[in-house]
N, C-alpha and C positions, 0 to 999 in steps of 0.2 A: 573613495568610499565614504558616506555618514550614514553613519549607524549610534544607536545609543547603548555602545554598549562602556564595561569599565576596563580592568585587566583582560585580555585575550583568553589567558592561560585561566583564568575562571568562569567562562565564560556558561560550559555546558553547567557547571553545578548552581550557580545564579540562577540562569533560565529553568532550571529544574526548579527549585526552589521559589521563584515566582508562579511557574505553575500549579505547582503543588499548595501554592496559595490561595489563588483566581478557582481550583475548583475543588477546597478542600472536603467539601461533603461526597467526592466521586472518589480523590483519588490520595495516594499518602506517599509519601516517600523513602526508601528504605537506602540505608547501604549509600546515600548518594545519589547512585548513578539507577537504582531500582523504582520503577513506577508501579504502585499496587492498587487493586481494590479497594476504597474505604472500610466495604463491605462485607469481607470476604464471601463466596459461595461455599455453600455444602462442602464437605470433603468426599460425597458420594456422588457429586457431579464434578466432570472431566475438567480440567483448569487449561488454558489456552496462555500459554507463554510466547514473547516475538521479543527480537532484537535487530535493533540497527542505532546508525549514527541521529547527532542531534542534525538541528539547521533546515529540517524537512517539517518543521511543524505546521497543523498539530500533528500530522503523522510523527513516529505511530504511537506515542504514549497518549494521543488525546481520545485515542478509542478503547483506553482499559475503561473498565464500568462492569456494569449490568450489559447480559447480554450479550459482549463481546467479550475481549482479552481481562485477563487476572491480572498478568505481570507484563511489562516491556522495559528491556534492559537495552540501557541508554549508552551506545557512544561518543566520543566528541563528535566535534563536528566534521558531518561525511566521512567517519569516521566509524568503524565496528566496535565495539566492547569486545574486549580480552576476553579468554575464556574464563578467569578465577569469576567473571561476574555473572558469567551465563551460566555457569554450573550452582553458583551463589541461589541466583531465581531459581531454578532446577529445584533445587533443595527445599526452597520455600515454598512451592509451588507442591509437591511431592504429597499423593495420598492416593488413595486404595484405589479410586475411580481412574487414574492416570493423569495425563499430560497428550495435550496435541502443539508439540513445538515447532510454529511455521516460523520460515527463513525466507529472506527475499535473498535470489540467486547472484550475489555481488560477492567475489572474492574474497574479503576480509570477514564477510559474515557466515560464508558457510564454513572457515577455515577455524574460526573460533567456534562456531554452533558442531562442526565434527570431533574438535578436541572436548568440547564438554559434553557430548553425546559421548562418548569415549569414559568420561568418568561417572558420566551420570549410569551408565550401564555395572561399571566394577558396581557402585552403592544399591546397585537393584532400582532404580529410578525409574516408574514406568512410565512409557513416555512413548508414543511417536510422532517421527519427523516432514513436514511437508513442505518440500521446496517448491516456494512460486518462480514461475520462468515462462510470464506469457507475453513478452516483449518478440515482437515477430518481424523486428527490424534486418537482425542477421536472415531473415526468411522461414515462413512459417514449419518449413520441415528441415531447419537446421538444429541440430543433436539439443538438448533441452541444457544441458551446462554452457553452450554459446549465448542462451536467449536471458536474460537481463529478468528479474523481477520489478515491477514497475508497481502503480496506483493500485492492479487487482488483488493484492494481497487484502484489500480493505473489505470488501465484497466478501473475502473468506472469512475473517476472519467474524463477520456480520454472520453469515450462514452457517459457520462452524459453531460461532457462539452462541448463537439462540439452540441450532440441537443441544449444546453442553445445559443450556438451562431447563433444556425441556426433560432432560434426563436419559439423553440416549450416550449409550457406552463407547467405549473410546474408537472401538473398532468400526460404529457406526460412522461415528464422528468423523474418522479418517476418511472411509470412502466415500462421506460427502462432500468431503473439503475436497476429494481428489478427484471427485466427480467435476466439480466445479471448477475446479485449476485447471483440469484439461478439456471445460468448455470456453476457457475464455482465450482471449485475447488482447493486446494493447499495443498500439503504438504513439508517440510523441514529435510533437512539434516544437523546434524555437526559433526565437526572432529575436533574441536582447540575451547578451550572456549576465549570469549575476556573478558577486564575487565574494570570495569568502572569507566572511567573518570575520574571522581571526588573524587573515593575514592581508586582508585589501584587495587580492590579487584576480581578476578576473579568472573565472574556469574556462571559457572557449572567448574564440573567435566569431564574430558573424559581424559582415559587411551590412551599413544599413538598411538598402534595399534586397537583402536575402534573406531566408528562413532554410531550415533544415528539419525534414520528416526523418525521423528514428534516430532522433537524438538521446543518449543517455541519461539516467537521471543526475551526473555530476559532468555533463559536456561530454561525454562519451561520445564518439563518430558514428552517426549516422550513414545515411545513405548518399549522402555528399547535399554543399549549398546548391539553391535552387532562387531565382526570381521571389519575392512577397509575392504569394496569389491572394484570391477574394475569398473570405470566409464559407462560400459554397462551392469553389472548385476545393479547398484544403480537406472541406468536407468530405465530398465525392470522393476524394485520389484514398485519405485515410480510412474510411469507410470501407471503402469498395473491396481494399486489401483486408480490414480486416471481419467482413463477412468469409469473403471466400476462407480465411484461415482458419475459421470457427464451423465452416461449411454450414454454413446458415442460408434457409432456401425459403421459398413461399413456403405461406404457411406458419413459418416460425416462429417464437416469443426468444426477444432477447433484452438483456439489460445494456444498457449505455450510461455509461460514467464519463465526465468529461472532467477532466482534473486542471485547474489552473495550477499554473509552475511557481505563481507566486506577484506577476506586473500584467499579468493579463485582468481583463475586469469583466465581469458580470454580464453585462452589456455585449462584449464577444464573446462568449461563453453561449450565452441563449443564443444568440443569430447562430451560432456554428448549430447549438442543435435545433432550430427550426431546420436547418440544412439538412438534416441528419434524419428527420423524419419525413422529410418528402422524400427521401433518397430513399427509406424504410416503404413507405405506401408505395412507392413506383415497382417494386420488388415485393409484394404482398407478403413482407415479414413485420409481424407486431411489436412495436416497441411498451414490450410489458410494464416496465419501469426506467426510471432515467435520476442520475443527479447532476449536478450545474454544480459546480466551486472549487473550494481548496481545501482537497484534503492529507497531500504528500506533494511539498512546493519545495523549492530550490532559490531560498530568497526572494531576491527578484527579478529571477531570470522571467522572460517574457515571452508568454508558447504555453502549451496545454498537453496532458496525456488522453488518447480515447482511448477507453478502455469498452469492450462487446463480450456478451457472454449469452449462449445460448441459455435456456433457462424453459426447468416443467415445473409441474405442480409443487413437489416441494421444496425446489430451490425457492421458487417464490414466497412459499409459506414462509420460510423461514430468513427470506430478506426482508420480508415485510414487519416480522414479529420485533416484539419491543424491546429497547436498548437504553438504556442513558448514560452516557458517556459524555467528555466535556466536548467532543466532538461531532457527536452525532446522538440524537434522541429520535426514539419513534416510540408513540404511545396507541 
């Protein structure tokens, strides 16, 4: 492994601390391990709090801002935060308008997100919870605690956050999040394991000439290795599966996210989705909108997430609407 990093064991409070540098007119530091608004919003509009490990940057602290998230509360690396810190942001976060607290569906984050949902409830914290879990590796009609939250939390959290700024109430706010968590879907590819940080150590396995579809976001077992295919068959197989799971038909508008894992480049990114849109015209469904990069990586593991979500009028409006974040801007 060469990495530039210093001690291990400070590793996340560093990277935190540089970040909180690189974009301090967006975002501030609290507690450490708490990423906040420079800004804060209204306390008469809804606040959108999230939590997971570090080592996936910028996910997901690079998308507090304007427009998106208020707080993200930071674990180490691929790693959950404890609950004393999630109920910490809870606290902070806390006012009349509520709380929309999404969770990506990985075992140490919902297990700390249910025990601070637990005391955020004794303090009167109002607050509701939306677990993303549109990973359709285990199979798209496998019970929603097997399915993995993957890239699409990002998408919600884009579309939950502009309703928060626009001024719609928390109950709105949930059922659009949860509109849209149950139009999407994602699945992921890798070809190159990365390794981690802190300890050197490679997370998976993969022979050079193989790749693996429904790979996890930390080398989780996919669907088993497979031959390297061409950027338009990988297209076709992940595509195909996740239309049908979105039940996306002619006629349609959908979104396509394409997430690098972190060694994939630009260059395959765009060829994959030219792929992805002739696969879309052949199947008379529109490709409403689309993004190409890195926004939830895993080092430098090598492979991509797609992520498909069906999408009407105001999903659109309000993917489109404006954000600035160190991660994403739309003006």
């Amino acid at each position: 492994m060469k990495k530039f990093i210093n001690d291990p064991q400070h590793l996340t409070r560093e990277l935190l601390e540089g970040f909180a540098i690189a974009h301090k007119d967006l975002v501030t530091l609290r507690s450490e391990k708490i990423v906040c608004r420079a800004r804060p919003k209204a306390d008469d509009k809804v606040a959108l709090v999230t939590l997971g490990g570090a080592g996936h940057e910028p996910a997901l602290s690079g998308f507090v801002g304007e427009g998106m998230l208020d707080y993200s509360v930071v674990g180490d690396i691929f790693a959950a935060p404890g609950p004393p810190k999630v109920i910490e942001a809870l606290r902070l976060a806390k006012r009349p308008a509520g709380i929309l607290f999404v969770v990506l569906n990985h075992a140490g984050d919902v297990l700390s997100a249910n025990l601070a949902v637990e005391m955020a409830n004794q303090e009167n914290i109002r607050h509701q919870m939306i677990l993303t879990h549109e990973d359709i590796a285990p199979g798209a009609n496998a019970p929603a605690e097997d399915r993995r939250g993957l890239v699409g939390c990002i998408p919600l959290y884009k579309i939950a956050g502009a309703a928060a700024e626009a001024g719609k109430s928390l109950d709105e706010i949930h059922a659009l999040a949860s509109r849209f968590n149950n139009n999407m879907a994602t699945l992921a590819v890798a070809m190159k394991t990365a390794t981690h940080p802190a300890t050197g150590q490679a997370i998976f396995d993969l022979a050079d000439d193989e790749m693996e579809i429904g790979m996890g976001q930390h080398g989780e077992a996919g669907t088993g290795p497979c031959k390297l295919l061409s950027a338009d068959r990988t297209a076709e197989l992940m595509l195909g599966r996740l239309l049908e799971a979105v039940k996306a038909s002619q006629g349609d508008r959908v979104l396509l996210i394409l997430n690098g894992s972190g060694a994939t480049t630009l260059m395959e990114l765009y060829i994959v989705l030219r792929a992805c849109q002739r696969f879309l015209e052949a199947k008379g469904i529109t490709l409403a909108a689309s993004h190409c990069g890195e926004w939830l990586t895993v080092q430098e593991m090598a492979g991509f997430q797609m992520c498909v979500a069906t999408m009407d009028d105001e999903l659109l409006r309000y993917w489109h609407a404006p954000c600035q974040t160190p991660a994403l801007t739309v003006k």
